[in-house]
N, C-alpha and C positions, 0 to 999 in steps of 0.2 A: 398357679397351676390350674389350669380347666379340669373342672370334673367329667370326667367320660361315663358314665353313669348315668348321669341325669338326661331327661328330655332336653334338644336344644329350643332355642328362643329361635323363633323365626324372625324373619325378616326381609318385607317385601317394599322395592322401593326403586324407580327407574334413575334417582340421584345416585352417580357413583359418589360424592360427597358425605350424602348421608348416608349411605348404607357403610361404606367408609369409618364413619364417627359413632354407627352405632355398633358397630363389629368391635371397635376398639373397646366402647364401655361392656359390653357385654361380655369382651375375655380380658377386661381390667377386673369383672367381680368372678372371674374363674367360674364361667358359664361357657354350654356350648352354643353353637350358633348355624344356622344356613341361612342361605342369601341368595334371593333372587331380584330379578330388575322386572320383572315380566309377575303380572297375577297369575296366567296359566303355568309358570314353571312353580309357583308357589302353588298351587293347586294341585299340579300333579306331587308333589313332596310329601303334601297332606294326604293324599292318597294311602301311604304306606306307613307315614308317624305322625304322634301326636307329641305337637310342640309342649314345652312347657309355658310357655307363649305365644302371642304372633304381634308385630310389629308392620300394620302395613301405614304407606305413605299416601295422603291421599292424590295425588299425582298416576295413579294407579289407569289403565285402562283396561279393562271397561272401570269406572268407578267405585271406587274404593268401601263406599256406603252399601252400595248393593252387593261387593264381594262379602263385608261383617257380617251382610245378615243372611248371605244364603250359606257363610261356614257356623251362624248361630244355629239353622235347622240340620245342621247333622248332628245327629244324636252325641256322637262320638266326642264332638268339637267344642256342643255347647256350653261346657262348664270349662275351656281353653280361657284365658285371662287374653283380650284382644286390645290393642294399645293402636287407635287411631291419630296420625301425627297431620296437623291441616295448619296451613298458612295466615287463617285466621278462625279465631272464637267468637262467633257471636248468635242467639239466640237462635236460628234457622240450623246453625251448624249442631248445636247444642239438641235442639230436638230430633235431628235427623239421627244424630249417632246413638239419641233414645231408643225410635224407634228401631234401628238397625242391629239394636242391642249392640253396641259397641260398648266395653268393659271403662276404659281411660281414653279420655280426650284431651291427646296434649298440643299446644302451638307449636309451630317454628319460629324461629328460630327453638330449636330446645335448650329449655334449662335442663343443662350436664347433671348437674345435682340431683333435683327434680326426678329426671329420669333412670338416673342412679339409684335411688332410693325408692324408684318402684319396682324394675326391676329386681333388686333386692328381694321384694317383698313379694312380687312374684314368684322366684323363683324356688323360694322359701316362706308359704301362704304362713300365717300365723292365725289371721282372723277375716272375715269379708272385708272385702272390698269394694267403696262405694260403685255404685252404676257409672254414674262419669265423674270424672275431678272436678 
């Protein structure tokens, strides 16, 4: 049963696949959820709520880097838990999502699990949360 209550978990992502597969884990741990394909409709969403999340893909245009870190400088947003999802991990990627203050840097393909068990932990903070995984 979704809780209607709570903040939903965003999520931004032009893959109907993934945003598909993360829709599904997010109302398998009975969380809520919106979904968009486009950055600007995720932008304008943020406008009015605050997620208990945001999940963007970085497939994203304009660029996925520079949307994390202009929803880092709103007041509002910046303590938002921000889950950037990228095709590969490697040191350049690793420092960008530093600087960008991006919360969790996770690969694709996703590990289900992995990402099960931080949204979990998202959605329900118990204690901080590293800067990136």
């Amino acid at each position: 049963m979704v809780d209607t209550t709570s903040p939903p978990i965003l999520v931004v992502s032009p893959s109907l696949t993934l945003k598909a597969q993360l829709e599904l884990l997010v109302e398998e741990l009975g969380l809520r959820w919106a979904s968009f394909s486009q950055a600007q409709e995720g932008l304008e969403f943020l406008k009015e709520h605050t997620p208990a999340a945001i999940i963007l893909d970085e497939g994203l245009n304009p660029d996925a880097f520079a949307i994390a870190g202009r929803l880092k400088m709103i007041k509002r947003l910046r303590d938002v838990p921000l889950v950037l999802l990228v095709s590969e991990r490697n040191e350049r990627t690793t420092i960008t999502a530093e600087v960008s203050r991006v919360d969790h840097l996770l690969p694709k393909p996703i590990d289900r699990r992995r990402l099960k068990s931080l949204l979990r932990s998202l959605a329900h903070p118990r204690s901080e949360n590293p800067l990136v995984d």
